[in-house]
C-alpha positions in Angstrom: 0.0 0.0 0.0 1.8 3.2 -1.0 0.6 6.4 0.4 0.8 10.3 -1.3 0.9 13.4 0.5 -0.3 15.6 -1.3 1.3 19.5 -0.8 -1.3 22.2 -0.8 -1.4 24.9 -2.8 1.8 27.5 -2.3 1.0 30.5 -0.8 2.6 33.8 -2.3 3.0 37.3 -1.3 4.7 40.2 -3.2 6.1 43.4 -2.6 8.5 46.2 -2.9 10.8 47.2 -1.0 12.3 50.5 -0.6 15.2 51.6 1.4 13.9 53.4 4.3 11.6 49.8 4.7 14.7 48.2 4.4 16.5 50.1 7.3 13.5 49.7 9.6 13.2 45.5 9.1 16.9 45.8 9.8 16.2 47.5 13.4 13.0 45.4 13.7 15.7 41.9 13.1 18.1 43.2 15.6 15.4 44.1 18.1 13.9 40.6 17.9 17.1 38.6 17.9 18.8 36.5 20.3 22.1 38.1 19.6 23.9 39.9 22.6 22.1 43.5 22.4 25.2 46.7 22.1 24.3 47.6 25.7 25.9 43.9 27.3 29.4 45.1 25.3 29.1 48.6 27.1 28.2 47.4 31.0 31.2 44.9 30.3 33.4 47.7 29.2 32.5 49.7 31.9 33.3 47.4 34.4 36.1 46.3 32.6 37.2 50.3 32.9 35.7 50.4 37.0 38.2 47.2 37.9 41.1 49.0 36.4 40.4 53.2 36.8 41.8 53.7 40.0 45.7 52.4 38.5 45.9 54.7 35.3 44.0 57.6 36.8 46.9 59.6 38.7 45.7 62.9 37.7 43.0 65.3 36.0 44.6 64.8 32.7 44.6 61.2 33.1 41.0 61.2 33.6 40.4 63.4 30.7 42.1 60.9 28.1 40.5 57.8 30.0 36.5 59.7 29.6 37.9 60.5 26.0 39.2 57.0 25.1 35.8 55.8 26.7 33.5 58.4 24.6 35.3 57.1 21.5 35.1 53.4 21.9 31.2 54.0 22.7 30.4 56.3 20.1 32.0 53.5 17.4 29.9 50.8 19.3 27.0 52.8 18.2 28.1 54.1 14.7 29.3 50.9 13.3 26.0 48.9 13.1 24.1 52.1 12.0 26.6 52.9 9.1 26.6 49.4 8.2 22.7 49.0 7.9 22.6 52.2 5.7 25.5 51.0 3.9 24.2 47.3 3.0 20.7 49.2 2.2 22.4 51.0 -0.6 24.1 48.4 -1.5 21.3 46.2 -1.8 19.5 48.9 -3.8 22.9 48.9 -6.6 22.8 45.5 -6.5 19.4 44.6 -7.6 18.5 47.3 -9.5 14.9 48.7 -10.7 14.0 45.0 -11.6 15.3 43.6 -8.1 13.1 45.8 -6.1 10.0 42.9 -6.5 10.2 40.3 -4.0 8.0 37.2 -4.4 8.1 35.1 -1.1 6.6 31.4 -1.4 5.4 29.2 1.1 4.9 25.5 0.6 5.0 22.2 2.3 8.5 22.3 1.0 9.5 25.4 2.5 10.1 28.9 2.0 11.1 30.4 -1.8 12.1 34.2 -1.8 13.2 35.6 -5.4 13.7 39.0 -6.4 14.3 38.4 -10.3 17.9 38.6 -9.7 18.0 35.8 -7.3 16.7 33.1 -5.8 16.6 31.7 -2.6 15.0 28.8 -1.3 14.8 27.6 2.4 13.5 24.3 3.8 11.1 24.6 6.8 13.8 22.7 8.8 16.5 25.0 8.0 14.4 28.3 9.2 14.9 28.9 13.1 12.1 31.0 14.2 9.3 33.8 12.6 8.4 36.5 14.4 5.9 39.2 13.5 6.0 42.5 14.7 3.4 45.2 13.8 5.4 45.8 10.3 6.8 43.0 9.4 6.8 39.2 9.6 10.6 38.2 9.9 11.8 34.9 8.8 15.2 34.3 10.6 17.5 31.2 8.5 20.2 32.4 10.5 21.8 33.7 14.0 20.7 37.0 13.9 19.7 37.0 10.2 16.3 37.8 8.6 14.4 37.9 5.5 11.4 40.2 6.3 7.7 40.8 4.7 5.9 44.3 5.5 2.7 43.2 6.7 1.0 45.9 4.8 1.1 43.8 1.6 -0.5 40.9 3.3 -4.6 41.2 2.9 -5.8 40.2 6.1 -7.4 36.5 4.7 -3.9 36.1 3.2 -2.3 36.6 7.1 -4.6 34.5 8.6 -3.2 31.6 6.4 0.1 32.4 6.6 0.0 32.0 10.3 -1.8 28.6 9.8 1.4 27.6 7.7 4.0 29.0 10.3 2.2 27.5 12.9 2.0 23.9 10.9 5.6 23.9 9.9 7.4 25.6 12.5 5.2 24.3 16.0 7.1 26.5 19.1 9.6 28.4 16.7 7.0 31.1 15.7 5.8 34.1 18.2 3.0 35.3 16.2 0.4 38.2 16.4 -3.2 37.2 17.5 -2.4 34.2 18.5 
C-alpha cells in the first residue's frame, strides 16, 4: 500500500521594498534577535574600565584621556551597526537594481522560496529557526541574527490568517506570532 501526500497549494506574497523599509526591518531583526544586544558590550566595558580606573587615573589629565578614550570606543559601538545597515541598504539597492526591487516570497510544504528576479533563494522549513511578527513585518530568521522580512502591509488580512496557519504547521514553538 503506498501512500501520497499531497502539498497544498503555495502561498505567495509580493512586494517592494524601498530603502527606508529596508532600514527599519533591519532594526526590527536586531530588536527581535537572540544576539547579545550593544548595551551587554558597554556594561562589560564599563566594568572592565571600573576594575582598572583607579591604576591609570593619577591625575585630572589622566582622567580626561580615560572619559575620551571611553566616549570614542562607545560612540564607534553605536556608529558601526548604523553605518553598516545604511550602507548594506544602498548596496542592496545597486545591486538589484529597478528590476530587483520585486520580492516574491513562497510558502509551501516544502518550504520557504524568496526571489527578487535577480536571485533566488529557497529555504526548507527545517532549515528556518524561528518567525516572528512584529506590527510591520513578519521576519523569517534562517540564521543567527539573520532575517528575510515581509511588511505586513502587503499581506490582505485572509492572506495573514493563512500564513500563520502555515507557520504554525511547519514551525510548532519556533514562531511568536500576532493574535495568537
Amino acid at each position: 500500500m503506498t501512500t501520497q501526500t499531497v502539498d497544498s497549494a503555495p502561498l505567495d506574497v509580493r512586494f517592494e521594498w524601498n530603502r527606508a523599509e529596508f532600514l527599519r526591518s533591519w532594526d526590527a531583526t536586531h530588536r527581535h534577535s537572540r544576539i547579545l544586544p550593544p548595551w551587554v558590550g558597554w556594561a562589560f566595558l564599563a566594568l572592565l574600565y571600573a576594575s582598572t580606573i583607579r591604576r591609570y587615573i593619577q591625575t585630572p589629565a589622566d582622567a580626561v584621556r580615560v572619559a575620551a578614550i571611553t566616549g570614542a570606543i562607545l560612540f564607534v559601538c553605536w556608529l558601526i551597526p548604523n553605518l553598516a545597515a545604511r550602507q548594506l541598504a544602498r548596496m542592496k539597492e545597486r545591486e538589484i537594481g529597478p528590476d530587483g526591487r520585486s520580492i516574491v516570497t513562497t510558502f509551501s510544504d516544502r518550504g520557504v522560496r524568496r526571489s527578487n528576479g535577480k536571485g533566488d533563494a529557497f529555504f526548507a522549513w527545517a532549515s528556518l529557526r524561528r518567525v516572528v511578527e512584529t506590527e510591520e513585518f513578519v521576519l523569517i530568521f534562517y540564521h543567527w541574527g539573520n532575517a528575510f522580512f515581509i511588511p505586513r502591509r502587503t499581506i490582505a488580512p485572509h492572506t495573514l490568517a493563512e500564513l500563520r496557519g502555515i507557520i504554525r504547521r511547519h514551525l510548532p514553538g519556533k514562531a511568536t506570532l500576532l493574535h495568537e
